[in-house]
N, C-alpha and C positions, 0 to 999 in steps of 0.2 A: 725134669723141666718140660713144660709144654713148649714143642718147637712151634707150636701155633702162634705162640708171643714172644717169640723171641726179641723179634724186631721193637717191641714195646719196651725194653730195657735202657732207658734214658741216662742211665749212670753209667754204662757200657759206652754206647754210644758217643756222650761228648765230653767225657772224660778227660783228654787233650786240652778243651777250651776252656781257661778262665772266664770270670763273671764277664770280663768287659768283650771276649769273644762271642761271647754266648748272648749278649745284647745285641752286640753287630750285627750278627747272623740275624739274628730276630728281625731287625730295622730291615736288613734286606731283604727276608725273604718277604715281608709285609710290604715293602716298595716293589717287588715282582709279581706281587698278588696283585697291585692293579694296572690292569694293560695299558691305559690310557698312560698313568707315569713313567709308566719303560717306554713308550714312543716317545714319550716330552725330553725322557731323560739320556735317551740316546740320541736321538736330532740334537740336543744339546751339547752333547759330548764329543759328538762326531765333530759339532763346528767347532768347537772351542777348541779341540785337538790340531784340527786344518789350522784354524786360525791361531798357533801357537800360544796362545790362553796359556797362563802360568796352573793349569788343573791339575797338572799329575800329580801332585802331592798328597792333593784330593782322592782321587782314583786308586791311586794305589793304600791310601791308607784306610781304605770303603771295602771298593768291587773289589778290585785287583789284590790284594792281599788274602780275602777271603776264597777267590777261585780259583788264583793260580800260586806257584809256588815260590816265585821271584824274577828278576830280569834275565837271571843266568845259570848256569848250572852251580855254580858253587853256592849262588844265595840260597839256593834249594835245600843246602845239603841240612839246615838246621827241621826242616821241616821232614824230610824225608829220615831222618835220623828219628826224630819224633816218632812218627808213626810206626818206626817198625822196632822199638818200646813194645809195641799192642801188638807185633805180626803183621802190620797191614805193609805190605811191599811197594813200591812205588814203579810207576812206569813213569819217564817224561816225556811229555810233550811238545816238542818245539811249535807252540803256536802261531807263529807266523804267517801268515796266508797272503797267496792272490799276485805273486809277485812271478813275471812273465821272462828272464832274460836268464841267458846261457848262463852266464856269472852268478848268479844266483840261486840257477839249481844245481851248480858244481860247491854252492856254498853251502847249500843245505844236506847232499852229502858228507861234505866234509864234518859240519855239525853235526850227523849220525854218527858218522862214525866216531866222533870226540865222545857221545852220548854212549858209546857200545864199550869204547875203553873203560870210558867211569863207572859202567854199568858190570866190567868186569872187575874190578875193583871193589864193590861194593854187594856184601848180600842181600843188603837190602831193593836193588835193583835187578831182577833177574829177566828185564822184559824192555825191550826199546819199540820206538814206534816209528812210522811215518808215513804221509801222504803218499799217492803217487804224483798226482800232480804239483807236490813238492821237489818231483825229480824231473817236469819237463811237462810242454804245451800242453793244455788242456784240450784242446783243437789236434794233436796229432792222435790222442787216445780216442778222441771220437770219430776221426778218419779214420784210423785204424778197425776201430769197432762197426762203424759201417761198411767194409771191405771195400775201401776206395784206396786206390793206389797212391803212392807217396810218389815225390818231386824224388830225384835224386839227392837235394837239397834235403826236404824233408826225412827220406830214410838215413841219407846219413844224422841227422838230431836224432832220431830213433833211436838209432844204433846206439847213442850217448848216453838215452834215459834207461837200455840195457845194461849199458855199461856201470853206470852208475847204481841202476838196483843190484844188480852182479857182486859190485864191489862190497857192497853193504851186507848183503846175504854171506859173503863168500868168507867177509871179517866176521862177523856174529858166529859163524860155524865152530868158527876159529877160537874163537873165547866161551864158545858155550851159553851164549844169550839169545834169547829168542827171540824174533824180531815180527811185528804184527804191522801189517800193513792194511791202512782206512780205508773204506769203501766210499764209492763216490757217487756223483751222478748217474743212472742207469745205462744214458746214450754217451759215455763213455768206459764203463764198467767192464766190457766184455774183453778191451781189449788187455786193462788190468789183471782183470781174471785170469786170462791165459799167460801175461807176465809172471804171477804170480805161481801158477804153476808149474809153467817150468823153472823157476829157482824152487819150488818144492822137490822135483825131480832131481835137481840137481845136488842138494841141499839134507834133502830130511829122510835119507839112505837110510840112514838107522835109530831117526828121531827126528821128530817136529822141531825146526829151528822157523823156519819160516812159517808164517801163519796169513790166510786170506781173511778176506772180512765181508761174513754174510748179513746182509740185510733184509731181515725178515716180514717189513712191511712191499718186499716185493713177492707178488703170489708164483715167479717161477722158482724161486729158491730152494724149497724143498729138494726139485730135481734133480736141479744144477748139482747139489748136496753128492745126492744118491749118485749121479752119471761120476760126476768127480770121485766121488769113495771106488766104483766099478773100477775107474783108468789105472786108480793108485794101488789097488792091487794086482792090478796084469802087469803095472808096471815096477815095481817094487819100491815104492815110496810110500811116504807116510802122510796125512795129511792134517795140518793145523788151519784148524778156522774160528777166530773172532765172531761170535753170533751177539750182534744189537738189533734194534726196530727198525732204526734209521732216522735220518736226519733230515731229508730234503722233501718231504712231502708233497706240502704246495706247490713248490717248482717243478716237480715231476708232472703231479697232475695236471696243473696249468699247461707244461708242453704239450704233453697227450692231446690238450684240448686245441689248444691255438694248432698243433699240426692234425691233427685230423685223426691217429691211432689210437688205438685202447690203451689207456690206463695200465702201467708195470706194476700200478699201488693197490691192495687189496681193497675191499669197499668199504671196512670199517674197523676200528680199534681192536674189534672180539676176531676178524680173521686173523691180522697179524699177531694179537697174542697166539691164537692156536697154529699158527705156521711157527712162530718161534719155538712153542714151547714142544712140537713135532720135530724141526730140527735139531732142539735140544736132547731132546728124549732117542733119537735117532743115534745122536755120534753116542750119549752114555754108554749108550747098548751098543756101539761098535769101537771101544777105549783102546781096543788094539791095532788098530791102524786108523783111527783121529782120536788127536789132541784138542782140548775144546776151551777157549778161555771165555766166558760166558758177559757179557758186558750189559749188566742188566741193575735198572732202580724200580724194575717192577716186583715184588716181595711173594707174590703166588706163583712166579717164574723159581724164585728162589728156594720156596718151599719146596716147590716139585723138584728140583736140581736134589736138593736133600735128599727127599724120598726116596729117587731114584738112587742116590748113592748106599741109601743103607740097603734095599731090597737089591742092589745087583752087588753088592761087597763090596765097593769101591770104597776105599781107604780116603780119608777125608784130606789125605798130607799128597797124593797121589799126581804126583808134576801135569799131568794129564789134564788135569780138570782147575782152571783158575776162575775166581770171578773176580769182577772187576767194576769201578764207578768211578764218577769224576769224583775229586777232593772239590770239598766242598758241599755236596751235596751227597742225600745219603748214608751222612756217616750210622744213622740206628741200623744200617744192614752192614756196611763194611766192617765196623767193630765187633757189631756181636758175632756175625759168623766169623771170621778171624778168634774172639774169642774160644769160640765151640771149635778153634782145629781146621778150619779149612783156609784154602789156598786163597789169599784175598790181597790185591794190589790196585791202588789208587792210580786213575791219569792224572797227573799233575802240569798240568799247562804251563808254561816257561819263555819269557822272551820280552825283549822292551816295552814297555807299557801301551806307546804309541803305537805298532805292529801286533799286540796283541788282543788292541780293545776289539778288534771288529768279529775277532772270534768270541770274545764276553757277552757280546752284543747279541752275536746267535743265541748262545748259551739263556741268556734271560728271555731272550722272544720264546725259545722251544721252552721253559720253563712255563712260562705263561699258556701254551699253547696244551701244555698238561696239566689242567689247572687244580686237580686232585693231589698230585707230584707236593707244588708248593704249599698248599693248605694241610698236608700230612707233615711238612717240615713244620709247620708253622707252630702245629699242635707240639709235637715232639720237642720243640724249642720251650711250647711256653710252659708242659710238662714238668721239663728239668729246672728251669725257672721256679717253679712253685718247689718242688724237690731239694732244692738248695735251701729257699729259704726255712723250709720247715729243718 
């Protein structure tokens, strides 16, 4: 087999989807192809949602069906059952965003940890997720990160979103599920960062349980990489890291600009691929003290991950080395490499339709924003389409 066209194998690929799946997708990824309808179509949605509009039935039997995996963990299970038919593993994601009160990030632990039970329960699940700022102020991670001192008030809520990450790491260890936690905005990142670490320290003694998450379209990362691998060896931990491009681009840049500092974003698409594919190629060649789960829909990322595994002997079943994509999109790389033997597990986004659209809603802008991304689905789609009928 040429692993050059792997990803061209359309019968691999969407193999899971029936005819009338396999249209969906098409209508949507051709409604993502042009920007103008995802603006119309999201102002639309956003009001119609406010405004209590009877749409969800719409929504969910459209977008939402197709990107995410259902309203709750059980609905999931038909889908995540599916998938791992093919080997593809599922990670879930409690989609939920943006919601600011005590009670709510004691809620959203609690839903980790429901998500780390079920995930011990099931082979199919051997990976949970979560924001940080799922576990508290977005505002005290950015005081933190710019070394400004806390209220008494404030360090004690601190202390809570330790407590809470704590709790979470400390259960995952417990059952043997690894837990990856999202990267965020830059100018509150660092304080993450160092969260993140010490439950590695505390945590991944004799294995990666806990995993940070590098975002490779910022140009210090590589470093940060390397200083972090130095710490975890003088200190005797292990280190797991999450490597994507990233997500917030515009917003980053934009800050830099309106505040007056340089740019955390590299200058263009061809740096951040070779920063990625540097810190990829880095932890391959160091698999004994990092664990690397690779969260990538760029396909020459993926080859070289390949290469790299046969020319250094890395066993392609190797806990060490996962990849990973959103369901929904992607599947001619999730499939086929799952086919060929390697470790391959979907985000599968989860959570009331209404609480979830505004993260669909990113989803389809950064779609758009890659605009190669969706016109590669599009073909892939209309491929198998033709492939059927003949």
């Amino acid at each position: 087999m040429n692993t050059k066209t792997l990803f061209d194998n359309t019968e691999v690929a969407f193999a899971l989807k029936n005819d009338a799946q396999l249209e969906r997708a098409y209508f949507l990824f051709k409604m993502i192809s042009h920007q103008p309808l995802v603006r119309i179509g999201t102002a639309a949605t956003n009001f119609a949602l406010k405004a209590n509009l009877p749409v969800e039935g719409l929504i969910r039997s459209t977008v939402f069906d197709h990107f995410c995996g259902g309203v709750n963990e059980e609905d999931c299970l038909p889908v995540i059952d599916k998938m791992f038919t093919k080997g593809v593993s599922t990670v879930l994601d409690y989609s939920v965003e943006g919601k600011a009160e005590e009670s709510t990030f004691d809620e959203a632990r609690d839903k980790i940890l429901k998500i780390t039970r079920f995930a011990d329960e099931k082979e199919a699940m051997p990976i949970v997720v979560f924001k940080p700022t799922g576990f508290g102020r977005f505002y005290l991670y950015q005081k933190k990160t710019e070394g400004k001192a806390f209220t008494p008030e404030e360090q004690s809520e601190w202390n809570r979103i330790v407590e809470r990450f704590d709790s979470v790491c400390a259960f995952a260890k417990e059952k043997d599920v690894e837990v990856l936690i999202d990267g965020e905005e830059s100018w509150m990142q660092g304080a993450a960062d160092d969260l993140c670490e010490d439950m590695m320290r505390k945590y991944n003694t004799t294995k990666p349980i806990v995993y940070n998450t590098l975002q490779t379209y910022r140009w210090d990362r590589f470093d940060y990489l390397k200083e972090l691998h130095q710490r975890a060896k003088e200190n005797g931990f292990k280190v797991g890291i999450k490597i994507v491009r990233g997500a917030y681009m515009e917003k980053e840049r934009q800050r830099a600009d309106d505040k007056g500092y340089p740019s955390p974003i590299c200058d263009n698409k061809q740096e951040t691929d070779k920063n990625f594919d540097s810190c990829m190629t880095y932890m391959l060649k160091h698999l004994n003290d990092i664990s690397v789960f690779i969260g990538t829909h760029n396909e020459q990322s993926c080859y070289l991950a390949m290469a790299l595994m046969e020319e250094l002997g890395i066993d392609r079943k190797d806990n060490n080395v996962w990849f990973g994509q959103l369901y929904g999109m992607s599947d001619h790389i999730s499939f086929n490499l799952a086919e060929q033997g390697y470790n391959v597990a979907k985000y599968v986004p989860f959570g009331p339709v209404k609480d979830v659209m505004p993260y669909l809603i990113r989803r389809a802008e950064e779609n758009t924003s890659v605009a190669g991304q969706t016109n590669r689905e599009l073909n892939l789609l209309k491929q198998e389409k033709a492939r059927r009928k003949l």
